[in-house]
MIBA-331080 format. One record per residue: residue number from 1; residue in three letters; x, y, z of N, C-alpha, C in turn. Coordinates in pm, 1 decimal, decimal comma, always signed. Each point is the difference from the previous one (the first is absolute). Layout:
BEGIN
  pos  code       n_X       n_Y       n_Z      ca_X      ca_Y      ca_Z       c_X       c_Y       c_Z
  NUM   ala         X         Y         Z         X         Y         Z         X         Y         Z
...
//
This chain:
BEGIN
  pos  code       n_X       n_Y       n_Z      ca_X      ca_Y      ca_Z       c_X       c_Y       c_Z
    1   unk    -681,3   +6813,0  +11900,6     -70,3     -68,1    +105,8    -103,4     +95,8     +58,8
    2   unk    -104,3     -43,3     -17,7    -122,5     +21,8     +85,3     -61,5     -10,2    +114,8
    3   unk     -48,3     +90,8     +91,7     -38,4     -48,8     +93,0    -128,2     +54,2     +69,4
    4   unk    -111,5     -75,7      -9,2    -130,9     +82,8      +1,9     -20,3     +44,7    +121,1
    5   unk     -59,5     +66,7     +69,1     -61,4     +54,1    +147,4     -55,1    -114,7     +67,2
    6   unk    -147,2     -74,7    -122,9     -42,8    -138,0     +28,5     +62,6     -90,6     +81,5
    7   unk    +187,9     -14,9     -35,9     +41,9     -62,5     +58,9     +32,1     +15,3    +126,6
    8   unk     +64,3    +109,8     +30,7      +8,3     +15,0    +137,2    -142,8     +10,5    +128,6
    9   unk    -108,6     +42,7     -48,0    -146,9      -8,7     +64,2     +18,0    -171,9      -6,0
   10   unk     +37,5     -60,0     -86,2     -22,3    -180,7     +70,0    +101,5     -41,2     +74,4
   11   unk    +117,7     +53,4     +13,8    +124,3     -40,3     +35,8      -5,4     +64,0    +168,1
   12   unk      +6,2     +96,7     -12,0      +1,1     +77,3    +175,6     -91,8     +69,2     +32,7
   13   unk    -115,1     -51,2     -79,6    -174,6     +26,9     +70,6    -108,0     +77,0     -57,2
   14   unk     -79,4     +68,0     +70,2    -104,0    +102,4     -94,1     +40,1    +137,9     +79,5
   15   unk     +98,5     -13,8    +138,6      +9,5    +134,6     +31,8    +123,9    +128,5     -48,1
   16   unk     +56,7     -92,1    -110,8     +68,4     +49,7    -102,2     -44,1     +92,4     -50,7
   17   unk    -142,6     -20,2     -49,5     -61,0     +69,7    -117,1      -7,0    +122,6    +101,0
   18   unk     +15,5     +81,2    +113,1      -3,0    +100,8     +35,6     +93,3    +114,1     -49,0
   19   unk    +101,5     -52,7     -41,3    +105,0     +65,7     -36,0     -40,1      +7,0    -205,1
   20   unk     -54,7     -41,2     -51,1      +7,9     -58,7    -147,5     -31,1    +186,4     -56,6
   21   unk     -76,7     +50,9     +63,1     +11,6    +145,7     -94,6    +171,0     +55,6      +8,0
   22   unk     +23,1      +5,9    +135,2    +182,4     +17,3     -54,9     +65,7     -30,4     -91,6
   23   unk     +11,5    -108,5     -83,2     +15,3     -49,2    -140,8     -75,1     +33,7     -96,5
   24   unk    -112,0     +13,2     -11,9     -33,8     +75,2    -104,5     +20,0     +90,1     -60,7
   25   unk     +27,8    +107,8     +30,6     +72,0    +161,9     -65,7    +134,3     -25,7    +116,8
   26   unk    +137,8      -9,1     -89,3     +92,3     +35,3     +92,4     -10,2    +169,1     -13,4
   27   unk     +39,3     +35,2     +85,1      +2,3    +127,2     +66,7    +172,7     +62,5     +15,3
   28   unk     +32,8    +122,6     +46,8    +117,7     +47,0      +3,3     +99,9    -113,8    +136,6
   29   unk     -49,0     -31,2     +84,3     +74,3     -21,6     +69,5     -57,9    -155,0      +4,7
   30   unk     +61,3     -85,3     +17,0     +43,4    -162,6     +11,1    -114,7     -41,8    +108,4
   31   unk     -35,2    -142,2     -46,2    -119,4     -32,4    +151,5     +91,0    -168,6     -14,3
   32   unk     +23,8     -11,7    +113,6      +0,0    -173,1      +4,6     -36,9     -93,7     +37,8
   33   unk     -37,0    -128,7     +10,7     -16,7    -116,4     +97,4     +87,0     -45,0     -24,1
   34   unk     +23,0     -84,0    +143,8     +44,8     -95,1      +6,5     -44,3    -108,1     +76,1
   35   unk     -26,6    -121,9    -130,1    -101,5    -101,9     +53,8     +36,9    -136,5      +8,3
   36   unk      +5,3     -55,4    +149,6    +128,3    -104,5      -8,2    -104,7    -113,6     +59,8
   37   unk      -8,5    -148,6     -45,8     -62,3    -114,8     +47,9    +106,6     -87,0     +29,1
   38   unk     +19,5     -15,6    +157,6     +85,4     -98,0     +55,7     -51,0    -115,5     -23,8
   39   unk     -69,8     -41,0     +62,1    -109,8    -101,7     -18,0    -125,7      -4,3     -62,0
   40   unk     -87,6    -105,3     +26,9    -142,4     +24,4    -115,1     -62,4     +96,5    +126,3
   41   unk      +1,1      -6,6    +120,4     -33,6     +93,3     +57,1     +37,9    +100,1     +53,8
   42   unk     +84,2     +46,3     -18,5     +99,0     +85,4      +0,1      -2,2    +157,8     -35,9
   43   unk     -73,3     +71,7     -47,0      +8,9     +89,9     -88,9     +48,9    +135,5     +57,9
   44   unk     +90,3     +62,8     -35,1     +51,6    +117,7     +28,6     -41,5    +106,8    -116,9
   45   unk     +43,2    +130,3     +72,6     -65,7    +145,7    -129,3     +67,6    +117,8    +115,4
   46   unk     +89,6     +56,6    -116,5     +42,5    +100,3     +57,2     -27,7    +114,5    -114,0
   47   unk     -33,8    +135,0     +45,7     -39,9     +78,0    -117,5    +125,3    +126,2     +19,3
   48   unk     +22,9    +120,7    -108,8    +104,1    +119,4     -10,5     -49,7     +88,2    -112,3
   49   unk     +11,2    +118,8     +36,5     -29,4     +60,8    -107,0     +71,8    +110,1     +54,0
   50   unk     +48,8     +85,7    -146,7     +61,2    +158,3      -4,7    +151,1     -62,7     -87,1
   51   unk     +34,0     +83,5     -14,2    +134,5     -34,0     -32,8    +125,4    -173,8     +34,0
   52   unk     -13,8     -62,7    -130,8    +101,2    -111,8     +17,5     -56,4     -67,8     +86,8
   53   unk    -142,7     -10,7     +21,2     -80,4    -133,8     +87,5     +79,2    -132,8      +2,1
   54   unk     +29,2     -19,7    -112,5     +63,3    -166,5     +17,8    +151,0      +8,5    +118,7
   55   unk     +62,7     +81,3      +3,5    +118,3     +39,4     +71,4     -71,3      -6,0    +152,3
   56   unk    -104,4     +84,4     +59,5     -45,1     -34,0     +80,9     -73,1    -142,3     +12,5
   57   unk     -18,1     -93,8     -35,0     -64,8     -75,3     -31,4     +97,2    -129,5     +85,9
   58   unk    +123,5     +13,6     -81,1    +130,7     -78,2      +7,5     +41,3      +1,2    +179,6
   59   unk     -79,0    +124,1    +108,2     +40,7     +83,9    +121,0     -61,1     -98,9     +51,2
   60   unk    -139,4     -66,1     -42,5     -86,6     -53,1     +83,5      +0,6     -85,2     +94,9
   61   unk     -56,9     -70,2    +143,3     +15,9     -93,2     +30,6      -7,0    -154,6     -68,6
   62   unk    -112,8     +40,5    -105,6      +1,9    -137,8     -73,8    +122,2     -17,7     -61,8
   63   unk     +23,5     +91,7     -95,2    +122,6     +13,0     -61,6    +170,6     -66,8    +104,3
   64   unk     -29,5    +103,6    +100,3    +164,5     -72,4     +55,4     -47,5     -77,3    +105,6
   65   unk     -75,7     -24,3     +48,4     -24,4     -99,5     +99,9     -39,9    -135,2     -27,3
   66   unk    -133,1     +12,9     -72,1    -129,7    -102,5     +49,1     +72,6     -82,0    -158,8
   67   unk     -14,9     +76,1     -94,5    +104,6    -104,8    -145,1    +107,4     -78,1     +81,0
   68   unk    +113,1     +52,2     +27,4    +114,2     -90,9     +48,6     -34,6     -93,4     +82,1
   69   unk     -80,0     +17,6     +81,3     -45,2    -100,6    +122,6     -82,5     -81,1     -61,6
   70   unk     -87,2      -3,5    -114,6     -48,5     -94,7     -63,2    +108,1     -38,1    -147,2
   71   unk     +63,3     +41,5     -45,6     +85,5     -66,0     -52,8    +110,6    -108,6     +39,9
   72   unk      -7,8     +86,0    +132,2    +129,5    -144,7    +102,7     -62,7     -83,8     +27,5
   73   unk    -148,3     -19,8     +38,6     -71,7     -88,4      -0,2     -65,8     -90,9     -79,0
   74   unk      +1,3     +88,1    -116,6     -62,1    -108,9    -142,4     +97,8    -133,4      +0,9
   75   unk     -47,4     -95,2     -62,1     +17,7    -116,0     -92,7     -53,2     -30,6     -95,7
   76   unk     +50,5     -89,4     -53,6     -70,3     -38,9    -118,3    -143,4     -92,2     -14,6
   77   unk      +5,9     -34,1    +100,8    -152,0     -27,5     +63,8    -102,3     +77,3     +12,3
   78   unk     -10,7     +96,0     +48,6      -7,6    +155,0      +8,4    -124,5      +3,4    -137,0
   79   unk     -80,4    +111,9     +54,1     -60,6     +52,0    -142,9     +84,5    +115,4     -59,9
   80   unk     -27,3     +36,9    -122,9     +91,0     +96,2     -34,4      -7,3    +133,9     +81,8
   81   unk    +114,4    +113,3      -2,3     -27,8     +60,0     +34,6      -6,8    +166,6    -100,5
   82   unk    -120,4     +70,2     -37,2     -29,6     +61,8     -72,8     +41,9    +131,0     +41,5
   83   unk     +96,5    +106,1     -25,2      +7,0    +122,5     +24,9     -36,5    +103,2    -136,5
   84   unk    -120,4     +94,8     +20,0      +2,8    +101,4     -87,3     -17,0    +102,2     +10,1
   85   unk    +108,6     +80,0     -52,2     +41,5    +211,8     -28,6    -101,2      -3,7     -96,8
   86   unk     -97,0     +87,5     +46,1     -77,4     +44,1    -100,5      -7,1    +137,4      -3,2
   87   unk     +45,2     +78,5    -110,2     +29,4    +138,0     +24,1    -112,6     +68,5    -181,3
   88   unk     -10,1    +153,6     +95,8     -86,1     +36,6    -126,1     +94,0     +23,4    -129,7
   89   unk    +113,6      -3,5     -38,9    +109,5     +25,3     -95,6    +136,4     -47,5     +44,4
   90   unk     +52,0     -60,1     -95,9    +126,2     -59,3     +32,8    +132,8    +106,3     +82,5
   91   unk     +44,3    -118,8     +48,2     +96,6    +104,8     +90,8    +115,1    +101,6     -83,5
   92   unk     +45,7     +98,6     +50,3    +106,1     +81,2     -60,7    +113,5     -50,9     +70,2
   93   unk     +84,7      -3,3     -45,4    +149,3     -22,6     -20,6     +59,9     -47,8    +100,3
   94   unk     -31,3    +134,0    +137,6    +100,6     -53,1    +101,7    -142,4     -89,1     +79,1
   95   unk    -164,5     -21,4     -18,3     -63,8     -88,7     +63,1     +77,0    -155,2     -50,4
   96   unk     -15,7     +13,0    -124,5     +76,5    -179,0    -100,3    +107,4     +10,5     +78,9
   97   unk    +104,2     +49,0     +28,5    +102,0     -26,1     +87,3     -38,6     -66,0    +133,7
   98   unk     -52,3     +76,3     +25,7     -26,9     -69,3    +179,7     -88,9     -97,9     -10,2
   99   unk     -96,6     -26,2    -114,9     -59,7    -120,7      -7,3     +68,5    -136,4     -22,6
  100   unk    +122,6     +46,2    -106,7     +88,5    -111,0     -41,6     +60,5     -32,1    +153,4
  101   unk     +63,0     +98,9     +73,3     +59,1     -82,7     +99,1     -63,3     -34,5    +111,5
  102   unk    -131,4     +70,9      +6,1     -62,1     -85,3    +115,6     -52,3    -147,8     -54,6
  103   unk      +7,3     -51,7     -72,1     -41,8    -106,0     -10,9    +133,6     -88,2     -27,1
  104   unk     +89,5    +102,0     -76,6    +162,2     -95,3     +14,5     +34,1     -65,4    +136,4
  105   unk     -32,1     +72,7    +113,9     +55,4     +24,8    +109,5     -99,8    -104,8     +50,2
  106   unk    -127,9     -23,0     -38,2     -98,6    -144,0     +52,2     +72,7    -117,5     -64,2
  107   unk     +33,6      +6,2    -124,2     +76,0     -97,2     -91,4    +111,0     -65,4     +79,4
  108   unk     +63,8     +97,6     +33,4    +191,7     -35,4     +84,2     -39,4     -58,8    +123,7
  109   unk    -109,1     +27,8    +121,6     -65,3     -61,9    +103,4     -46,9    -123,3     +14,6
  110   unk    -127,5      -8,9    -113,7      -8,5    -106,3     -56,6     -76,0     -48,0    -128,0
  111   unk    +158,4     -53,5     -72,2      -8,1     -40,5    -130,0    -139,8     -59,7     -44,9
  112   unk      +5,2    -145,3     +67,7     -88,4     -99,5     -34,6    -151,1    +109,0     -24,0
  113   unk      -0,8     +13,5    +151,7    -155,6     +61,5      +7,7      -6,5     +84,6     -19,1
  114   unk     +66,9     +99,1     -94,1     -61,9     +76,8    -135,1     +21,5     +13,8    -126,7
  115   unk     +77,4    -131,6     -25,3     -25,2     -47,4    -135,0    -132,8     -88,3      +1,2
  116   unk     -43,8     -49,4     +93,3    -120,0    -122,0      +3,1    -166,0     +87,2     +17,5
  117   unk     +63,2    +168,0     +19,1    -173,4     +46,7     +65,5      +7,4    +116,9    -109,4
  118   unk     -87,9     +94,4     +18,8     -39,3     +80,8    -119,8     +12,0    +124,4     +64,7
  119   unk     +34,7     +93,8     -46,6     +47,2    +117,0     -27,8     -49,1    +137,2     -92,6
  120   unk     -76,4     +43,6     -76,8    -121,1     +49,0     -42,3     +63,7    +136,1     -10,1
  121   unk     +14,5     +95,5    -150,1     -22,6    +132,6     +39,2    -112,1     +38,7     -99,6
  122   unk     -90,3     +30,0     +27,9    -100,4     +85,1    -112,7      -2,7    +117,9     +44,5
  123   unk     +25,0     +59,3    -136,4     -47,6    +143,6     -37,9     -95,0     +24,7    -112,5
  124   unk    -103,6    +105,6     +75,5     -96,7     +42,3    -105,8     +94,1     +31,0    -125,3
  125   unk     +46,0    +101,1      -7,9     +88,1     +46,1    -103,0    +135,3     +55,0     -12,8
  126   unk     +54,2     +30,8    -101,9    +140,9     +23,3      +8,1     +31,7    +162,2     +86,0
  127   unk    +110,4     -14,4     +48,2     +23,2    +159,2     +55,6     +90,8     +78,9     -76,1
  128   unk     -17,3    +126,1     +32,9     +79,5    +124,1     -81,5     -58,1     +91,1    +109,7
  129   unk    +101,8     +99,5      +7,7     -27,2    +135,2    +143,9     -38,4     +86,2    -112,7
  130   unk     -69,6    +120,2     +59,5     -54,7    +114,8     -36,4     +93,2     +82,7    -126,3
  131   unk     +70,8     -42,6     +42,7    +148,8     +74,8    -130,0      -5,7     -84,3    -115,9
  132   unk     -23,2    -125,8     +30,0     +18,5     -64,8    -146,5    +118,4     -52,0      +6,4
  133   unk     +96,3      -9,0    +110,7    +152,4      -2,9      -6,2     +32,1    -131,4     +63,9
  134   unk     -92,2     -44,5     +74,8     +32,6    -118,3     +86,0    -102,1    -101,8      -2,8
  135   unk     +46,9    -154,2     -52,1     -81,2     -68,1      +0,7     +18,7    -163,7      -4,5
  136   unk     -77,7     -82,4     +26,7     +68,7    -157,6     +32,3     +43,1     +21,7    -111,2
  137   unk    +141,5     -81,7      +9,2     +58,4     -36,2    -135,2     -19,9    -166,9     -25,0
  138   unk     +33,2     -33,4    -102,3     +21,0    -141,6     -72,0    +110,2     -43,2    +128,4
  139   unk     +76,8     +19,4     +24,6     +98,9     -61,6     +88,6     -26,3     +20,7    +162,1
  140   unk    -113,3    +104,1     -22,6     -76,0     -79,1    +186,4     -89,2     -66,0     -28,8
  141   unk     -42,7     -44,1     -80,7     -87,6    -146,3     -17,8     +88,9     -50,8      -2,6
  142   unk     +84,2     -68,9     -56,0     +84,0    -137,2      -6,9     +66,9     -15,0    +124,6
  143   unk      +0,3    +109,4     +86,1    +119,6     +16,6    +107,6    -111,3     -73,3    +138,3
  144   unk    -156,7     +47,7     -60,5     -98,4     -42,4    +113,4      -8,8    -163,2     -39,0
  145   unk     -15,2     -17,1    -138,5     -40,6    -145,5      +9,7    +128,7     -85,2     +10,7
  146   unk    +133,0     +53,6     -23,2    +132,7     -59,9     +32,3     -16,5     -69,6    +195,1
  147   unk     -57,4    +111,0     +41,9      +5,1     -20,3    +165,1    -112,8     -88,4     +46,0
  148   unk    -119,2     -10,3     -78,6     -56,8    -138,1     +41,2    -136,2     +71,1     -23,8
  149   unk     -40,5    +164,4     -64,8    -137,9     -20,5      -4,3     -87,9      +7,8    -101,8
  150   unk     -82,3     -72,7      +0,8    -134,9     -26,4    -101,3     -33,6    +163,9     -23,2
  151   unk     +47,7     +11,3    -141,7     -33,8    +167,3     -24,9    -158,1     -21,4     -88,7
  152   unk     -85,5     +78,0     +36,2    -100,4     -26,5     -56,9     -81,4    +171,0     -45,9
  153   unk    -119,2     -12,4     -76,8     -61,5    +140,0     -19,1    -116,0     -48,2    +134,3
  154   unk     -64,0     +81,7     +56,2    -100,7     +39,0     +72,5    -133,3     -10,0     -79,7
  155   unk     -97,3     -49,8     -60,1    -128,3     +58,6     -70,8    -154,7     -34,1    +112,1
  156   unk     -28,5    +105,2     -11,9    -112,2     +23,6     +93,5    -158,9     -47,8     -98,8
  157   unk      +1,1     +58,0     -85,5    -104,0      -4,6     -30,7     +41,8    -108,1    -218,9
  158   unk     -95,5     +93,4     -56,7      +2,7    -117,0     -96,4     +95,8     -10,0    -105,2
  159   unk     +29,3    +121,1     +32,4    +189,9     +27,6    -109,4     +75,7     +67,3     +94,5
  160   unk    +141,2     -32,3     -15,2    +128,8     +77,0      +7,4     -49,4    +147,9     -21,9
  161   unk     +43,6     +79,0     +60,8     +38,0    +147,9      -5,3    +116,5     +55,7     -99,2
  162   unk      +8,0     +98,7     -29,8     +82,9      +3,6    -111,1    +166,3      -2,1     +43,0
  163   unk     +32,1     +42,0    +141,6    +103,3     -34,0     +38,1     +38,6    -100,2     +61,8
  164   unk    -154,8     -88,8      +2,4     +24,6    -138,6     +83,9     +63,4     -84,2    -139,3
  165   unk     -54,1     +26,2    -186,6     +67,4     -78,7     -96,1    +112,3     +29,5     -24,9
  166   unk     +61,2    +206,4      -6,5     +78,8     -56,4     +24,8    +172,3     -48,7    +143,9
  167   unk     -42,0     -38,3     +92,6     +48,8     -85,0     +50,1      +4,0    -136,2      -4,2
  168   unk    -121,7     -28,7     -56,5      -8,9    -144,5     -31,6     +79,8     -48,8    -129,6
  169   unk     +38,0    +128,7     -84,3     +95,2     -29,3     -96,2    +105,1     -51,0     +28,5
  170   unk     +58,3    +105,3    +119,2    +169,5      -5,0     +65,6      +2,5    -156,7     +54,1
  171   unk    -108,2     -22,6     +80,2      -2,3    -128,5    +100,1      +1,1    -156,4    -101,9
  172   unk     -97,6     +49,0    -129,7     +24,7    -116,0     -97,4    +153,4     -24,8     -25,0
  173   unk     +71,8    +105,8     -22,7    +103,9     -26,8     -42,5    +105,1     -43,6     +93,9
  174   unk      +2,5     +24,1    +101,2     +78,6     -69,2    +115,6     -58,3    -142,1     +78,6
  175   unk    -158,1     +25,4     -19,0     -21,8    -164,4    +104,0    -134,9     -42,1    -112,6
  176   unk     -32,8      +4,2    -113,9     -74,5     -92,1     -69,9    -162,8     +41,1     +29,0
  177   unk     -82,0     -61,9     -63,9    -117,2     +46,7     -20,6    -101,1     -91,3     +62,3
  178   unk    -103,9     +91,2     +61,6     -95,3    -125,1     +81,3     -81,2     +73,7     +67,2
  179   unk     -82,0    -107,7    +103,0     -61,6    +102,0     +80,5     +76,8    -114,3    +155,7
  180   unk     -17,0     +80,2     +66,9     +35,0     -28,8    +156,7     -96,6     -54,9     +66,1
  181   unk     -36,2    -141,1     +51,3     -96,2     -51,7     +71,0     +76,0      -1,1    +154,7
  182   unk     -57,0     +16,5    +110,8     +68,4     -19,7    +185,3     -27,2    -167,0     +18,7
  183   unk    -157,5     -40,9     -56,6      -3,5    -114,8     +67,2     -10,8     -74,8     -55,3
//
């Protein structure tokens, strides 16, 4: 699964694209958004960078506040509601952990309205630490898309990066092949 930059510049605006060189060269330490549309007018953006961004990410007010309070409020009437982790490289080990259960933990709150709204993780590319020793495995993908999220690659420009294919390998093999449209 694919997921172009394009899309998110139509999905939660043009002031996105401020952040879009962060994705381009991931770098040593993690950058994230987090970009959440309650409504069609709605748009939230929370940004992190340095070490395990998405973990801080999860700290946020959008994250534990302003989500739940619009999830208790959704219906199915409701427009959808779009949340996306966009990180420069997929999370390491103990980030997929806390990703799986922060969104388990939206799941157990409420079922309906987040099986019915969207959930989003793109990563530019796959991770591995400086050692070579630590890195997403095959079973924190399945463990992320087990918990409810759209695992996708990140592509900025006109190809995948070489660690954005292969992650997009791992992600074929756990959630299928495509590209990711928001709207």
């Amino acid at each position: 699964m694919i997921l172009h930059w394009r899309q998110l510049v139509l999905h939660f605006g043009p002031e996105i694209d401020a952040y879009r060189h962060h994705f381009e060269v991931a770098g040593r330490a993690t950058f994230g958004l987090l970009c959440c549309r309650f409504t069609p007018d709605d748009d939230r953006l929370d940004q992190s960078a340095g070490d395990h961004a998405e973990a801080r990410l999860l700290q946020s007010v959008n994250w534990r506040t302003q989500l739940p309070q619009a999830l208790a409020a959704w219906t199915p009437y409701n427009s959808p509601i779009v949340v996306a982790m966009v990180i420069n490289r997929s999370p390491c080990q103990n980030c997929a952990e806390l990703l799986i259960a922060a969104l388990s933990d939206l799941s157990r709150r409420f079922p309906a309205a987040v099986e019915a709204n969207r959930f989003i993780l793109a990563s530019r590319g796959a991770y591995e630490d400086a050692a070579m020793r630590v890195a997403t495995r095959q079973v924190d993908l399945v463990g992320l898309r087990d918990a409810g999220w759209e695992l996708c690659v990140l592509q900025t420009g006109g190809e995948l990066s070489a660690r954005g294919d292969i992650l997009r390998e791992g992600i074929e093999r756990v959630a299928g092949r495509g590209y990711v449209r928001l709207g």
